[in-house]
N, C-alpha and C positions, 0 to 999 in steps of 0.2 A: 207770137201773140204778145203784143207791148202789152207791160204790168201799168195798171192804170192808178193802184195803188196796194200801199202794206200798212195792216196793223194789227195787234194780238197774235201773231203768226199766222196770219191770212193774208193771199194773195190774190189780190185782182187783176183780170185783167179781162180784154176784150179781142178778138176777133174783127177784123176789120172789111170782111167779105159778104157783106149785107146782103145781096143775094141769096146765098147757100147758109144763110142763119137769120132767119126768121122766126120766132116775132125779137125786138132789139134786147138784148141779155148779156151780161157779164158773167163771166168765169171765177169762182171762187176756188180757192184750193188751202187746203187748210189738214197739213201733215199729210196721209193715206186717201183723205176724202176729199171728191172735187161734184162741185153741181154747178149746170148754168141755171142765172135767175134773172126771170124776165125785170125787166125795168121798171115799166109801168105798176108793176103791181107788187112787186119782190116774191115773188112765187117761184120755186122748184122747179123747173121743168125739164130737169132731166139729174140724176144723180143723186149726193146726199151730202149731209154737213150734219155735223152733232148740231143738237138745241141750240146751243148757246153760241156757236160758230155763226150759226143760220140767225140767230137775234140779234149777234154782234151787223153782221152784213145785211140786214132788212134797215136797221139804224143809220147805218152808213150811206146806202142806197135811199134811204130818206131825206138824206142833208141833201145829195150829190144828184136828184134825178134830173133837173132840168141838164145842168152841165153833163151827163153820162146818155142825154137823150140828143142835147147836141152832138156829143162827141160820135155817135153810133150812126148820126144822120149827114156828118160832115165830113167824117174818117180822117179828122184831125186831132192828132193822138194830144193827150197832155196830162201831166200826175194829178191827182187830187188827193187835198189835204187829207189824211187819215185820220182814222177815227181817234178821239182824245178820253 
């Protein structure tokens, strides 16, 4: 699963098997705690993140959704800028 990016000790990354992971989401992982979070909407949908893990990566996923919607729809992997 290529790390699509890092920042505040959170790791993203994605899955590249669109088929068998529906609807398009990113994997956060962040110390003990990992959640995928849908795209389009930055929702939970499966797992958990502390508050402020989960506010850091809903902000991030805010700058990044066009580009993390291409990348989920082209399965052409590429870093994106971290959060500042």
């Amino acid at each position: 699963m290529p790390v699509i990016s890092r920042f505040y000790g959170i790791i993203i990354r994605m899955y590249f098997l669109q088929s068998e992971h529906n609807p398009p989401h990113i994997h956060a992982i962040y110390g003990e705690d990992v959640a995928a979070l849908e795209i389009q909407t930055g929702n939970i949908i499966e797992g958990y993140l502390p508050p402020k893990a989960k506010a850091l990566v809903q902000e991030w996923m805010s700058i990044h959704r066009d580009e993390l919607l291409n990348i989920w729809e082209t399965q052409n992997f590429k870093s994106l800028e971290p959060l500042e």
